[in-house]
N, C-alpha and C positions, 0 to 999 in steps of 0.2 A: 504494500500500500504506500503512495506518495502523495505528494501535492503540500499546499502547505494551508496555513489557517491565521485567522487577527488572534493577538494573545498579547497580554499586559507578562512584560518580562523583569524581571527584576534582576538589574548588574550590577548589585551591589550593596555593601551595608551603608545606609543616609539618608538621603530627607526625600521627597517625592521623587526628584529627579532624577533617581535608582529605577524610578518604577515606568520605563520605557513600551510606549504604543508601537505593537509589530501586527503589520498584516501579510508578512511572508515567513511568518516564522514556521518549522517543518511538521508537517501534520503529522504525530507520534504513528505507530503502530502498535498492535499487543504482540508481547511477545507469549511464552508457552504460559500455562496457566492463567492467562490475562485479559481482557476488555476492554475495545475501546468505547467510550464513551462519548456519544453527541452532548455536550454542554448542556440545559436549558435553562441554566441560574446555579450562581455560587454566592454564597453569603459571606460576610466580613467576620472575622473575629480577632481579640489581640493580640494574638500568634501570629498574622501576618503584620502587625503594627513595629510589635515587638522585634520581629526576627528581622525586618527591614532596617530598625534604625539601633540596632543590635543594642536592643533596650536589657536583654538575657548578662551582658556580657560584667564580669566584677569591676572593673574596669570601671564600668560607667554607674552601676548601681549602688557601687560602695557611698555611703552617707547623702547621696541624693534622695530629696523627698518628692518630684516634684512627677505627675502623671506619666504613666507610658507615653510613648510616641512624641513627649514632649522635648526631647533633643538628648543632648550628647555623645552621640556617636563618634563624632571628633576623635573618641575618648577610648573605643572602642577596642578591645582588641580578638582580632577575630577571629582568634583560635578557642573565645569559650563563648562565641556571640550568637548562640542557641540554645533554645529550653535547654536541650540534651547536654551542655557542655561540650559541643562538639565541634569542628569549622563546618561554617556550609560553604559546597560548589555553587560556583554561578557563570553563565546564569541559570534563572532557577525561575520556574512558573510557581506562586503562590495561587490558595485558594483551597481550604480543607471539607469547603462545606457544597459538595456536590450533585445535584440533581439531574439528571438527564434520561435519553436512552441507547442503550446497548446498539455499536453501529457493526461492532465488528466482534469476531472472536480469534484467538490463539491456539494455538494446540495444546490437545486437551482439554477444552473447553466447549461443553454441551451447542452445536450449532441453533437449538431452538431456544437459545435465548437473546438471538438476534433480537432488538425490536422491543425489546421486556424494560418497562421502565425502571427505575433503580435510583436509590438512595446510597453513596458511598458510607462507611465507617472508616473515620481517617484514619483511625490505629493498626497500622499493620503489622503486628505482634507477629513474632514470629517461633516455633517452638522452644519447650524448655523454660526457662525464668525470664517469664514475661516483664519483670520489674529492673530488668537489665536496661538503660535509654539504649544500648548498643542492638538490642533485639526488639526495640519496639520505634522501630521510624515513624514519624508522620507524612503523613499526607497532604501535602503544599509545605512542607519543610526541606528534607531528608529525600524526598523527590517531588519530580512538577505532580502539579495541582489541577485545579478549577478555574484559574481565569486566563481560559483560553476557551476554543470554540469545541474544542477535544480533547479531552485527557484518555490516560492510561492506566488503568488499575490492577490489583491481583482481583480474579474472579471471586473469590471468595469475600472481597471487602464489597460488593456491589450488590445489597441487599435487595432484591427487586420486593416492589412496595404498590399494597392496590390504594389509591383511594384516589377522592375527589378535588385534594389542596389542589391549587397551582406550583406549578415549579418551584415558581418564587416562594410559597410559603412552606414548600419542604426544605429547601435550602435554609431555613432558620433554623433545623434541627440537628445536623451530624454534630458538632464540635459542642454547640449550645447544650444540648438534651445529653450526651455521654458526659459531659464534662459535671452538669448539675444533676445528674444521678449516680456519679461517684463521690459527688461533693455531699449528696445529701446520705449514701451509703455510709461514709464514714462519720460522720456525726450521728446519722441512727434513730433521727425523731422518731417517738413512740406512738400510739393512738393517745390523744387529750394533753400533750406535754407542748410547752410553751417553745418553739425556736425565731429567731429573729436573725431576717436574711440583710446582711452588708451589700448598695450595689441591686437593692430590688429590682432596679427597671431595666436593668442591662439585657443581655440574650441570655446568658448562665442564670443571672435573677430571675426574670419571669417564670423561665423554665423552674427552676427551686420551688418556686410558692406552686407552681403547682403540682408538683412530686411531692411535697409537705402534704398537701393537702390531701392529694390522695391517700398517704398512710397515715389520716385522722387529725393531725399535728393543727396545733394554733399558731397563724404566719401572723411575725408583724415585720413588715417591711421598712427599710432605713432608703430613703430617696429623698429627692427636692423635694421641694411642694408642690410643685406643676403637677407632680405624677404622679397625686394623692389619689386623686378617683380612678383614676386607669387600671392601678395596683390594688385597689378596692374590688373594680371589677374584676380583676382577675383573681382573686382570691384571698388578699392580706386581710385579716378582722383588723389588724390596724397597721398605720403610716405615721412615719414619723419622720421629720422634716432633717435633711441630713445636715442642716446647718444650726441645729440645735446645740444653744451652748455647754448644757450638761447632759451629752446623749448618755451616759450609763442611768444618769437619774431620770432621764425622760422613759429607757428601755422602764427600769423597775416598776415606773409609774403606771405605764400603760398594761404591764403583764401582772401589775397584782404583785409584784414582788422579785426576785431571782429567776432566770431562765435555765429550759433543759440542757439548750444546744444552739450555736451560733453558727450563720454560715456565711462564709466573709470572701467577698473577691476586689474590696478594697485594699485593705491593709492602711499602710501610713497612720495618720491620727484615730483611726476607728478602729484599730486592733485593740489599745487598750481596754478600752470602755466595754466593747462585745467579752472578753475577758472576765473582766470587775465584775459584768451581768449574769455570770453563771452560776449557778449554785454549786453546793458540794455535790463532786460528781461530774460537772457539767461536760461536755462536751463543744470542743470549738473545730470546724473545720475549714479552708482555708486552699482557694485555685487558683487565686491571682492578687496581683498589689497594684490595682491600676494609679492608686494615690499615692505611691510610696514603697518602696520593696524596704527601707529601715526602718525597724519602730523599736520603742522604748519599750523594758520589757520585766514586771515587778515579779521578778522567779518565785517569790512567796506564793504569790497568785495560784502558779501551777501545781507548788511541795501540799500545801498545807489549807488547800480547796480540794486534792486530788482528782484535779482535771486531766482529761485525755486531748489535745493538740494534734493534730494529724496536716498532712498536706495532701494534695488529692491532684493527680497528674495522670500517668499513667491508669487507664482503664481494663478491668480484667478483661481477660476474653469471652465473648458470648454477649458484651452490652450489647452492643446498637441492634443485632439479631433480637433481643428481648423488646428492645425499646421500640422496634419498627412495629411491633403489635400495638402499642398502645398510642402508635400514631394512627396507625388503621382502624383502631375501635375508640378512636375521637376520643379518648381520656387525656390525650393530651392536646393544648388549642397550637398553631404558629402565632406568633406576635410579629406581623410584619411592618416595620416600621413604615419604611422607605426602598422603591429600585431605582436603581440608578443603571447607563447602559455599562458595558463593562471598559469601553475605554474612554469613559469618566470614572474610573475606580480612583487617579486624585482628586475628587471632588466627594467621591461615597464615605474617603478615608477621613478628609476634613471632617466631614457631619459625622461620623463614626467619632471623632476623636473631639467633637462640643459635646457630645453627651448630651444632648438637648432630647434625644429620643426614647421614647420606650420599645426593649422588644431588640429586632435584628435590622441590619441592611442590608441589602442583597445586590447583587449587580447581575445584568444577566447580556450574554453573548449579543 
């Protein structure tokens, strides 16, 4: 198979100007085991924010408080400027959040699922210890992606999926939906126990309040205020304004007292307070530092409250297989913010990076 296709390319670790419009870039093929994929929509997440302006790297995260994507790369040094701690090649097609249909297949690869539409799962774990970064690549990292007109997958990450969303509104799911069901996995809300999601209204937030929700749990959401009723409807009993100047005492106020379980994809100033808000026992878990990857840290807190602190990255295997059910049997909704085409992806990444939205962004071919 040849020819070639439009695809947003990224050469290099920096600010936009890394992220290069090609419309003769070489149209992939599958190799054995593999699929090629007709694009119809890939979603944003901060994995491609992050890994472009090698926000990952110590280098640049050491004593910086200040948002992902918001600079220093300068700083960079890019032998650890990936989740993984790894270098990445380039260039390299970003985009983990996949929706398309099956154009083509590989050897070894059933020919009657030409045609079958499909939901990717960016984790391509591969056998043995899955919690190796060396054996679990991602998808728009560790190789290309989604924001091109065709990607290339292993067959087996290419979940085919029946339902009625749009493209665009399954694109809100692969990275969003495994990332906030390993985030809510580990912290473990119970039926009727209090947790309070860091970061409500993001793709990973929304998605959280309503995985909360389904295992019983009472959501109270920490976001602006714009995005009170939104997170209302989608499931928070309550909302609380993230510019609140005593949030531990706002959390206690609103929950009647101490929380079960915290789930945080901020970090920076809102790590300690979610912390402070737990009871004995309590549970905090924790996917991203969009405000700040340092925070201050009162070790009392975790000895002698005997709190469990977890991080939440790598995803076992069998999520997205699990999770594509209960995108088919509508228990879980998409939150689509905004699309954008996809070479305007400097412009989806701006709006992505004001946080002004609830929910996901999507760009589509």
């Amino acid at each position: 198979m040849s020819g070639t296709m439009k695809a947003m390319v990224l050469t290099g670790h920096g600010d936009f100007d890394k992220l290069a419009w090609r419309e003769d870039w070489p149209k992939p093929s599958p190799g054995a085991g593999e699929v090629l994929i007709r694009v119809g929509a890939c979603g944003l997440n901060n994995t491609d924010i992050n890994t472009r302006t090698a926000w990952y790297s110590k280098a640049v995260s050491e004593g910086i408080t200040e948002a992902a994507g918001s600079g220093g790369f300068e700083k960079a040094d890019a032998a650890d400027a990936t989740w993984s701690g790894s270098p990445l090649s380039f260039p390299r097609i970003q985009g983990a959040d996949t929706v398309g249909r099956i154009e083509a297949v590989g050897d070894g690869v059933d020919p009657g699922r030409m045609g079958e539409r499909v939901i990717v799962d960016p984790w391509l774990l591969g056998t043995g210890d899955w919690l190796d970064p060396k054996n679990a690549p991602y998808y728009g990292s560790e190789c290309d992606g989604g924001f091109a007109e065709y990607t290339v997958i292993r067959a087996s990450n290419a979940h085919r999926i029946e339902s009625d969303l749009s493209d665009a509104e399954l694109a809100t799911f692969p990275c969003a939906l495994t990332t906030a069901e390993n985030l809510v996995m580990k912290a473990d809300p119970q039926p009727g126990e209090t947790v309070v999601i860091a970061g409500a209204s993001g793709g990973v937030g929304t998605t959280a309040v309503q995985l909360c929700r389904i295992r019983g749990a009472r959501v109270i959401g920490i976001a602006s205020a714009a995005k009170t009723e939104l997170l209302r409807k989608l499931g928070c009993d309550a909302v609380i304004d993230r510019a609140t100047p005593c949030l531990e005492a706002a959390i206690r106020d609103v929950a009647g007292g101490s929380v079960e379980a915290a789930l945080d994809v901020v970090g920076g100033s809102m790590f300690m307070p979610l912390v402070n808000a737990l009871r004995q026992g309590g549970r905090y878990a924790s996917c991203g530092a969009i405000s700040g990857p340092t925070v201050e840290f009162d070790l009392r807190q975790l000895i002698y409250k005997d709190l469990r602190l977890s991080g939440a990255t790598i995803t076992p295997p069998g999520t997205m297989a699990r999770l594509v059910k209960l995108i088919e049997r509508g228990l879980v909704r998409p939150q689509l913010a905004a699309t954008f085409r996809l070479r305007d992806l400097h412009d989806a990444q701006r709006a992505f990076l004001a946080k002004k939205h609830v929910g996901n962004i999507v760009v589509e071919p």
